[in-house]
C-alpha positions as CSV (number, residue, x, y, z in Angstrom):
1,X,-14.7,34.5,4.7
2,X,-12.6,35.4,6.9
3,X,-9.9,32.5,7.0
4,X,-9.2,32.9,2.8
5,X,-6.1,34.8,2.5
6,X,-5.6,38.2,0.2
7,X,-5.7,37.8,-3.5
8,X,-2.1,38.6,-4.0
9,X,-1.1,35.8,-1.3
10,X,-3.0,33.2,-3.2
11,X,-1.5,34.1,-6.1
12,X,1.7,33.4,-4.7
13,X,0.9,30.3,-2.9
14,X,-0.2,28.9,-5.9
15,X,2.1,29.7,-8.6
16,X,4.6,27.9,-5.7
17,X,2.4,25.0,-4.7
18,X,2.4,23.6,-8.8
19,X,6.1,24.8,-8.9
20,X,6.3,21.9,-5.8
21,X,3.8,19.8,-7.6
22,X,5.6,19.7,-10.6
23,X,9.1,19.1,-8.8
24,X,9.9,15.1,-8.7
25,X,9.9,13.3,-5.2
26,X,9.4,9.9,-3.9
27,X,5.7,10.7,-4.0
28,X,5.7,11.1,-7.8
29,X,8.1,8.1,-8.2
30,X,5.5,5.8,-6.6
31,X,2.9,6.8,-8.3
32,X,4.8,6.7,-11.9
33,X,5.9,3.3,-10.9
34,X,2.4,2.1,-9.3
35,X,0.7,3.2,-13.0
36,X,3.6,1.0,-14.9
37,X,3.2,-2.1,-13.2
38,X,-0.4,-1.5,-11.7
39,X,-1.9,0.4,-14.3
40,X,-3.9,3.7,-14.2
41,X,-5.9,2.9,-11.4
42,X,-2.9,1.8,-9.5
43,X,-1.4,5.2,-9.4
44,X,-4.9,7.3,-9.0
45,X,-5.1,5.3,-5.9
46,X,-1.2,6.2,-4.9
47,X,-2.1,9.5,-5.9
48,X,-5.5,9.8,-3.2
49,X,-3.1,8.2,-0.6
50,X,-0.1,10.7,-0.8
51,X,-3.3,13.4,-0.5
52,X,-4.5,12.2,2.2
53,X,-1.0,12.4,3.8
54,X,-0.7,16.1,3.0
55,X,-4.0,16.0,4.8
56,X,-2.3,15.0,7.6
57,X,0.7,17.1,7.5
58,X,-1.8,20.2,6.8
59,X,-3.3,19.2,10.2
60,X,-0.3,18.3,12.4
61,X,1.5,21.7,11.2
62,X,-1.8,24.1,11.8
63,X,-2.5,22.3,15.5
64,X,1.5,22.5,16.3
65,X,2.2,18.7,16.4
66,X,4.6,19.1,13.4
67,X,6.7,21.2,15.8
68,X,6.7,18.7,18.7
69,X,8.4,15.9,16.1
70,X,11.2,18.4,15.0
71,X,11.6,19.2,19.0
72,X,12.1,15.8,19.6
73,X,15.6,14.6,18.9
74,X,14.4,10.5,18.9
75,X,11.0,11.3,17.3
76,X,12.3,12.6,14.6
77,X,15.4,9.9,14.0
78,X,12.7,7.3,14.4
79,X,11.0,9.0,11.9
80,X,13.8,9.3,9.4
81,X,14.8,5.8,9.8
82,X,10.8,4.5,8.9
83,X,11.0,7.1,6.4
84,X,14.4,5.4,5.2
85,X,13.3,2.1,5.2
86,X,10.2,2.2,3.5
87,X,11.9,3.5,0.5
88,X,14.8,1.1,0.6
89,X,11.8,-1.5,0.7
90,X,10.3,-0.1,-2.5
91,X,14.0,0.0,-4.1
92,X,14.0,-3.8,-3.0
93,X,10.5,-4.4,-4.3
94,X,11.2,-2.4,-7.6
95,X,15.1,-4.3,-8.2
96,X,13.2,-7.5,-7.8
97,X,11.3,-6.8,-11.0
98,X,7.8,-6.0,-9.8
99,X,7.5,-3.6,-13.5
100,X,8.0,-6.4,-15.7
101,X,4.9,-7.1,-17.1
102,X,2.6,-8.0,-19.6
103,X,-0.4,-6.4,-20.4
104,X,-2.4,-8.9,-18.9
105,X,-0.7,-8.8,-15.8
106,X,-1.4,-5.4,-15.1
107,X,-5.0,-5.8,-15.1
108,X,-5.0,-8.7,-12.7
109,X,-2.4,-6.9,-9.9
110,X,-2.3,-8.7,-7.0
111,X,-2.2,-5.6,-5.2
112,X,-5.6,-3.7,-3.5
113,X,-6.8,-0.2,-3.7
114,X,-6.4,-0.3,-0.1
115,X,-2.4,-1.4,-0.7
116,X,-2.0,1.6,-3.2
117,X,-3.4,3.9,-1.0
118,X,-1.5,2.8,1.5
119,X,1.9,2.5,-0.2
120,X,1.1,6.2,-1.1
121,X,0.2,7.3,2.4
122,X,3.0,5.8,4.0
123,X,5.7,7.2,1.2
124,X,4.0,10.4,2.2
125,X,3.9,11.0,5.6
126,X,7.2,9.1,6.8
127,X,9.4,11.6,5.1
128,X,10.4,13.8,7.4
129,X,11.4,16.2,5.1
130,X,7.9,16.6,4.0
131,X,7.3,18.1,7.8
132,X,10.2,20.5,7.8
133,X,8.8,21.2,4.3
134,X,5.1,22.0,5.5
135,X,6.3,23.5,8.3
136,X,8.3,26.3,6.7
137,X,6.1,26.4,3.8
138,X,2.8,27.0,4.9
139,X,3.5,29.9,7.8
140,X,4.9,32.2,5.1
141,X,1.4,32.7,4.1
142,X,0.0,33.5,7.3
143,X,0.6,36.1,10.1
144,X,1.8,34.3,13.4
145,X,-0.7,37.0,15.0
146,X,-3.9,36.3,12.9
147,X,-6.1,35.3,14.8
148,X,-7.6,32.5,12.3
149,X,-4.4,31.8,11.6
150,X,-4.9,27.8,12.2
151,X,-8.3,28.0,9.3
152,X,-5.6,29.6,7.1
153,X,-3.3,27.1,7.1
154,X,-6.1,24.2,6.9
155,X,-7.7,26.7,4.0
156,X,-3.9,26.5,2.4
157,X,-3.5,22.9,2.6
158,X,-6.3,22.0,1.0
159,X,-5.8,24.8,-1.8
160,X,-2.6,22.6,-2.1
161,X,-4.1,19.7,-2.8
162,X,-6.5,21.4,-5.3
163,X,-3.6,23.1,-6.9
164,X,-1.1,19.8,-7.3
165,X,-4.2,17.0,-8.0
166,X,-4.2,18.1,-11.8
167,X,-0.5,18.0,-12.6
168,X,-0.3,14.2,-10.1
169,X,-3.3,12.9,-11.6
170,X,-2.1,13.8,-15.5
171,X,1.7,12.3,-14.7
172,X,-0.3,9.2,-14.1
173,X,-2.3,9.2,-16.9
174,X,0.7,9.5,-18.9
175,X,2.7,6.6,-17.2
176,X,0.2,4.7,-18.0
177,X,0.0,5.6,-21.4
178,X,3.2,4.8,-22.0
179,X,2.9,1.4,-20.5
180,X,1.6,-0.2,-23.3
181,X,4.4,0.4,-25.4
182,X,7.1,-0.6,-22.0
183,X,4.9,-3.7,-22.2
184,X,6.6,-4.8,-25.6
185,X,9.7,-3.6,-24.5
186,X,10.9,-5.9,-21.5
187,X,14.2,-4.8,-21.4
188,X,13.3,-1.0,-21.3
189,X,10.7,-1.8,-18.4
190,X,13.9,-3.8,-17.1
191,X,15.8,-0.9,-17.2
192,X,13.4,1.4,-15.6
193,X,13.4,-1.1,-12.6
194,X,16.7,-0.3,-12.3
195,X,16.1,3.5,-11.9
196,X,13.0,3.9,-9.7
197,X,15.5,1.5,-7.4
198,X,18.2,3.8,-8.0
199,X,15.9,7.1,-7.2
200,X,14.0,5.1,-4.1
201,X,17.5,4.6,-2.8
202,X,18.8,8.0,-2.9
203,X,15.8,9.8,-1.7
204,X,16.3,6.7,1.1
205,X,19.8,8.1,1.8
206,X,18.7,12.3,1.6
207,X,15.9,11.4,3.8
208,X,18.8,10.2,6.2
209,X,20.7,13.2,5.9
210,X,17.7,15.5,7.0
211,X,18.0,17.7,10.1
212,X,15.1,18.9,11.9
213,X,16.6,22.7,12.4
């Protein structure tokens, strides 16, 4: 099949993609935090959400609409400043106590599927960093003058998503795990509040200081 890249390039691509995978973001954040309070099915949801948004930044960089965003001085600070807020809203959400929890409570979340997958959606695709990310990423695969080169890059996105799911969906199952025991332990769980506000605000603030070129 034509649009799978060499062996050597796949290699590559994916010995990078679970180096990114494994690398901490606001994605990972959510879903750690989603698990806690949530449970595990919190965070798997998260996790399909933030997919789905590389989905869509797959899409928008093969068929050139990631570039028009970066070309376009207001787009992208609107973009930035969505980006900004949602995150300061989960800072807000997470300083407010939303983790502390019972065991109980976790089962009965007042949140839906459709919220988690949402909330990881949203985290996902208004960070603009994650377009300047996909947009220098994925082209160093590809040769500008291959003439599938737009089935490459949709072939690379999903081997992405392939290649990060495993190490996403275990950090979840492990934040969960460990929930039982933050249950008995309010003032860790407190405590942890505390830092996924901390780490929602300064990816808030980098997100801010992001330029397009």
């Amino acid at each position: 099949m034509s649009f799978i890249p060499d062996f050597w390039t796949l290699v590559a691509f994916c010995t990078a993609a679970f180096v990114l995978a494994v690398t901490p973001g606001p994605d990972m954040t959510l879903m750690i935090s989603r698990a806690l309070s949530d449970g595990r099915r919190a965070g798997y949801f998260v996790v399909a959400g933030a997919i789905s948004g590389i989905f869509v930044h797959t899409s928008l960089v093969a068929f050139g609409l990631s570039a028009l965003v970066l070309a376009s001085p207001t787009a992208f600070w609107v973009l930035k400043i969505l980006g900004a807020g949602y995150l300061l809203w989960l800072a807000i959400q997470a300083m407010r106590g939303s983790s502390s929890f019972s065991v109980e409570k976790r089962n009965k979340s007042d949140r839906s599927r459709f919220d988690h997958w949402l909330s990881g959606l949203s985290v996902n695709i208004l960070n603009p960093k994650i377009i300047i990310f996909f947009m220098t990423f994925l082209p160093q695969f590809v040769d500008a003058q291959d003439p599938v080169f737009t089935e490459k890059l949709l072939f690379l996105g999903v081997l992405f998503v392939v290649v990060s799911s495993p190490v996403v969906f275990g950090v979840v199952y492990l934040a969960d795990k460990v929930a039982d025991w933050l249950s008995n332990n309010p003032k860790a769980m407190r405590l942890l509040d505390y830092c996924f506000a901390t780490v929602f605000s300064l990816f808030a603030f980098r997100i801010l200081l992001a330029q397009a070129k």
